[in-house]
C-alpha positions as CSV (number, residue, x, y, z in Angstrom):
1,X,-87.0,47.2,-71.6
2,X,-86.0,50.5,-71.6
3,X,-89.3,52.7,-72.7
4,X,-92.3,52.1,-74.9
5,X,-93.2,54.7,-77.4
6,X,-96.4,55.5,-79.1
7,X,-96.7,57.8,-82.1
8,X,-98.8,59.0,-85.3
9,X,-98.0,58.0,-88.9
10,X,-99.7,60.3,-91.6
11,X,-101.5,57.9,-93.0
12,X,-104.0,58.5,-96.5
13,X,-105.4,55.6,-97.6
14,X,-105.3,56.3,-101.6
15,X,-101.7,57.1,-101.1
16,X,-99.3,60.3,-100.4
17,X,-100.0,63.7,-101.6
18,X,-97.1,65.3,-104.1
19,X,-98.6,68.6,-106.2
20,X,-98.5,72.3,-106.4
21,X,-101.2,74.7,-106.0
22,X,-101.7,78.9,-106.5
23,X,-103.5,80.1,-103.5
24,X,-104.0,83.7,-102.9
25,X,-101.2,84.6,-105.3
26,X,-98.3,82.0,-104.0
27,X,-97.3,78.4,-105.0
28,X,-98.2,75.9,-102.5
29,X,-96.9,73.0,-102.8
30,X,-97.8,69.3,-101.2
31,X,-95.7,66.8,-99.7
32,X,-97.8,64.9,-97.1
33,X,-99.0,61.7,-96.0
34,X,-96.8,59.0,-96.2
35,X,-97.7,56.4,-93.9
36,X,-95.2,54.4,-91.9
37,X,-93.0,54.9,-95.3
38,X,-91.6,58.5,-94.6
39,X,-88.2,57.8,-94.3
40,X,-87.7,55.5,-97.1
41,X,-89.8,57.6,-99.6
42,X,-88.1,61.3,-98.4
43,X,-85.7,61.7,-100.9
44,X,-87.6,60.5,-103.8
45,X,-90.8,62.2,-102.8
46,X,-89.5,64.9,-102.1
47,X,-87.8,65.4,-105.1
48,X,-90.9,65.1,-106.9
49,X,-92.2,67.9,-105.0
50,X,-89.7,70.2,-106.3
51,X,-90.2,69.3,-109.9
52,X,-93.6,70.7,-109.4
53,X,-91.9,74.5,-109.4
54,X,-91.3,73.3,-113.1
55,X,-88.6,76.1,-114.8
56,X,-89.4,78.7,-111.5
57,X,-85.9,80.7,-111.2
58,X,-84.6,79.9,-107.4
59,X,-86.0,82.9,-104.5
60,X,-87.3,82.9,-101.3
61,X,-88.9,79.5,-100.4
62,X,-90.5,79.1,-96.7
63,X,-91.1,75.0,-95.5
64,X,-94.0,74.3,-93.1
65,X,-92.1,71.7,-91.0
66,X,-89.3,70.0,-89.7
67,X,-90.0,66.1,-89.8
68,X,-88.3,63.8,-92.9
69,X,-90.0,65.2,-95.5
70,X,-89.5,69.3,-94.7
71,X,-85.9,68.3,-93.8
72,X,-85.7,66.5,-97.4
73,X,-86.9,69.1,-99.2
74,X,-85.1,72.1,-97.5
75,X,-82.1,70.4,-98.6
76,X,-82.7,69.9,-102.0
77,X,-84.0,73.2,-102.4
78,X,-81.0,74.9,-101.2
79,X,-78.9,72.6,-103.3
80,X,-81.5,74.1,-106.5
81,X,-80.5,77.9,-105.4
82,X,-83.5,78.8,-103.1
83,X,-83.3,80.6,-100.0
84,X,-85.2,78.7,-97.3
85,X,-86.6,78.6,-94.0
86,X,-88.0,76.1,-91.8
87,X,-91.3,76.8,-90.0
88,X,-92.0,74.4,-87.4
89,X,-94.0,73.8,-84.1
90,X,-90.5,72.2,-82.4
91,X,-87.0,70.4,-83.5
92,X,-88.0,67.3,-81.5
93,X,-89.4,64.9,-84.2
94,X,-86.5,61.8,-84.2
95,X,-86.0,59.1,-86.8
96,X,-82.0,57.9,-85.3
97,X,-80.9,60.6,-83.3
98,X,-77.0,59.6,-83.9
99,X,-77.5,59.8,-87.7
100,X,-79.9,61.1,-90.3
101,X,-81.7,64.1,-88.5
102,X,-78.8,65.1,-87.1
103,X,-77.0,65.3,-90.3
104,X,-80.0,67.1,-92.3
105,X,-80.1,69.7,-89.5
106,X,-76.4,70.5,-89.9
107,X,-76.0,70.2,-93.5
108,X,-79.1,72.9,-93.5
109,X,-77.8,75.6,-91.1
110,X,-74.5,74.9,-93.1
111,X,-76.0,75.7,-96.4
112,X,-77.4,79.0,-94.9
113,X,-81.1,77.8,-94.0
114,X,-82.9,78.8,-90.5
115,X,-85.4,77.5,-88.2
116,X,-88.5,79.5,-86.6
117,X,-90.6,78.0,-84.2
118,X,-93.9,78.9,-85.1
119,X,-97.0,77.2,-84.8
120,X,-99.8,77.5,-87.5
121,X,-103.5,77.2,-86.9
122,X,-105.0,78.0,-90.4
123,X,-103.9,77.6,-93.8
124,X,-104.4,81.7,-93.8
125,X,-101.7,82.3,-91.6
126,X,-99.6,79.9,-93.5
127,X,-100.6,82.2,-96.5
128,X,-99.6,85.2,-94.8
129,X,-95.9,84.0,-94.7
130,X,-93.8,86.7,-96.8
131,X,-92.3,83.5,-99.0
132,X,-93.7,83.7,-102.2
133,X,-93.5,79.6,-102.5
134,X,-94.4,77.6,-100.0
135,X,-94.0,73.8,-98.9
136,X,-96.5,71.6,-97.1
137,X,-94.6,68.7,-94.9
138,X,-96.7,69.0,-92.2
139,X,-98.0,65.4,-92.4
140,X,-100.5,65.0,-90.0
141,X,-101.1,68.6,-89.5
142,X,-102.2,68.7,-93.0
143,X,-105.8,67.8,-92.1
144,X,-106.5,70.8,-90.3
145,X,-104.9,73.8,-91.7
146,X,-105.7,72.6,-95.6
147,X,-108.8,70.6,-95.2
148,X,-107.4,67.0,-95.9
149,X,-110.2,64.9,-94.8
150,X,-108.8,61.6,-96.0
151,X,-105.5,62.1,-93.6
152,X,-105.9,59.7,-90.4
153,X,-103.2,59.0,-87.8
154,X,-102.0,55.2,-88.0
155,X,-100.8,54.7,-84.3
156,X,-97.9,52.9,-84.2
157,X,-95.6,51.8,-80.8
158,X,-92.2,50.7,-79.9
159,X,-90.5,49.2,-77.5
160,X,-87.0,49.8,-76.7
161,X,-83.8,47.9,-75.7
162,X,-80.3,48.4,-74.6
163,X,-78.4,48.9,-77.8
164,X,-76.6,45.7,-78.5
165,X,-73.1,46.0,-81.4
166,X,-73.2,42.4,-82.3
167,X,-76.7,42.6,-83.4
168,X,-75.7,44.7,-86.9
169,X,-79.0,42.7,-88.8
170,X,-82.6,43.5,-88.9
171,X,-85.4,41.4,-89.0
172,X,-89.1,41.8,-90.2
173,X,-92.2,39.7,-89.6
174,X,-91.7,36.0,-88.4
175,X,-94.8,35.9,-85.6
176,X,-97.9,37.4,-85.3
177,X,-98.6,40.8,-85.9
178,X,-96.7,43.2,-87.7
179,X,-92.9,42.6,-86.2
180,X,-89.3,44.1,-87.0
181,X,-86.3,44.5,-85.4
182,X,-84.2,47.7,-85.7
183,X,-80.7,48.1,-84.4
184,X,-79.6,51.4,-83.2
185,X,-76.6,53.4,-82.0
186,X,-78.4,54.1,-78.9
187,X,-81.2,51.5,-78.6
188,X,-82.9,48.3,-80.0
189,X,-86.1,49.0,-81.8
190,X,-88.9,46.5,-81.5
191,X,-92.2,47.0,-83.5
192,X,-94.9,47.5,-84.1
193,X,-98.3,48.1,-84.9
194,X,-100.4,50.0,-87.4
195,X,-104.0,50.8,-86.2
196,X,-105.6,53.5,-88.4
197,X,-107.9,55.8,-86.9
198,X,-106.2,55.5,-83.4
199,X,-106.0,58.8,-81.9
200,X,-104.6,57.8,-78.7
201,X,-101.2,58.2,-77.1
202,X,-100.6,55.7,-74.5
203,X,-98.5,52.6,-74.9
204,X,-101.1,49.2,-74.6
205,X,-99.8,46.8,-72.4
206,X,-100.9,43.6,-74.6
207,X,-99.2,45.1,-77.5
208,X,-96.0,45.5,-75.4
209,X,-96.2,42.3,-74.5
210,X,-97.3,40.7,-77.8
211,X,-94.1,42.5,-79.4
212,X,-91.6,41.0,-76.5
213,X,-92.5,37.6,-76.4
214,X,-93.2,37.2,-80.2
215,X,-89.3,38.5,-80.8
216,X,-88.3,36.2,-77.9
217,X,-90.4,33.5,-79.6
218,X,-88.6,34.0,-82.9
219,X,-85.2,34.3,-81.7
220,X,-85.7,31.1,-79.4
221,X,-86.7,29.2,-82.5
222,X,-82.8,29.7,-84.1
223,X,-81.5,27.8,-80.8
């Protein structure tokens, strides 16, 4: 084993929030909440959270974070005409280093867009912003600066392995718990759990051991 992570889904029971807003004489617009489902729902979601500018003609556009969704988004507003920058607390949040981030961040400095580290503790200083149009991926930071009372953190954790090139497969479920394989450039990716409400950070030891041996368990059944 080579580490054990422990992070924060932005998780809303009822579901993700996609929809546009005037506040103080800008469009706000929401794209938050997703769950453990971020990176398969980006594109989509995100695309629906353009729509909601409707017919506006392309300008200055300012995204509140950097994770899947405000990475999404940037890029598909630039691709629409609109002049955007990234606010965001730090560049650090990683889905596969080697691939997808990676690639977002470069296709958006390509397509002329910046970062500006910046972190936000109201919704007014989000509002003081000189964008006229303004998008919300700040996931679980939503709660706080816009009054999202329904947004919990679903704690999730990892375990990580020595990358391995002939396992090119994944694998979900198969033992007890909520189990999946992911293979990596850089690592193997064992989950996982999904405890709503957790606010802690620190890796449990019976879940890292519960995640080993049930994958050891699995795979030992196929000899």
């Amino acid at each position: 084993m080579i580490r054990e992570v422990v992070g924060h889904r932005p998780f809303r029971p009822s579901g993700f929030v996609v929809r546009a807003e005037d506040l103080d004489g800008k469009t706000l617009v929401h794209n938050y909440g997703h769950g453990g489902g971020g990176i398969s729902l980006a594109w989509g979601s995100s695309a629906l959270a353009i729509r909601e500018l409707g017919s506006r003609a392309p300008g200055r556009v300012a995204v509140i974070g950097s994770g899947i969704m405000g990475l999404t988004s940037a890029r598909l507003l630039q691709d629409a005409g609109w002049q955007v920058t990234i606010y965001t607390r730090d560049v650090t949040m990683q889905i596969d280093p080697g691939t997808l981030l990676r690639a977002l961040n470069r296709d958006f400095r390509l397509a002329g867009g910046s970062f500006v580290i910046r972190n936000f503790a109201s919704a007014d200083e989000v509002l003081a912003l000189a964008e006229p149009v303004l998008f919300n991926c700040t996931g679980l930071g939503a709660a706080a600066l816009f009054g999202d009372a329904e947004l919990i953190p679903a704690k999730g954790q990892l375990v990580f392995l020595p990358p391995d090139p002939a396992v090119d497969y994944m694998t979900l479920g198969g033992g007890r718990g909520q189990l999946y394989m992911f293979p990596r450039t850089d690592v193997l990716l064992l989950g996982g759990t999904f405890k709503p409400g957790d606010y802690s950070t620190h890796p449990e030891p019976e879940e890292t051991e519960r995640i080993v041996g049930e994958h050891a368990r699995l795979f030992a059944e196929f000899g």
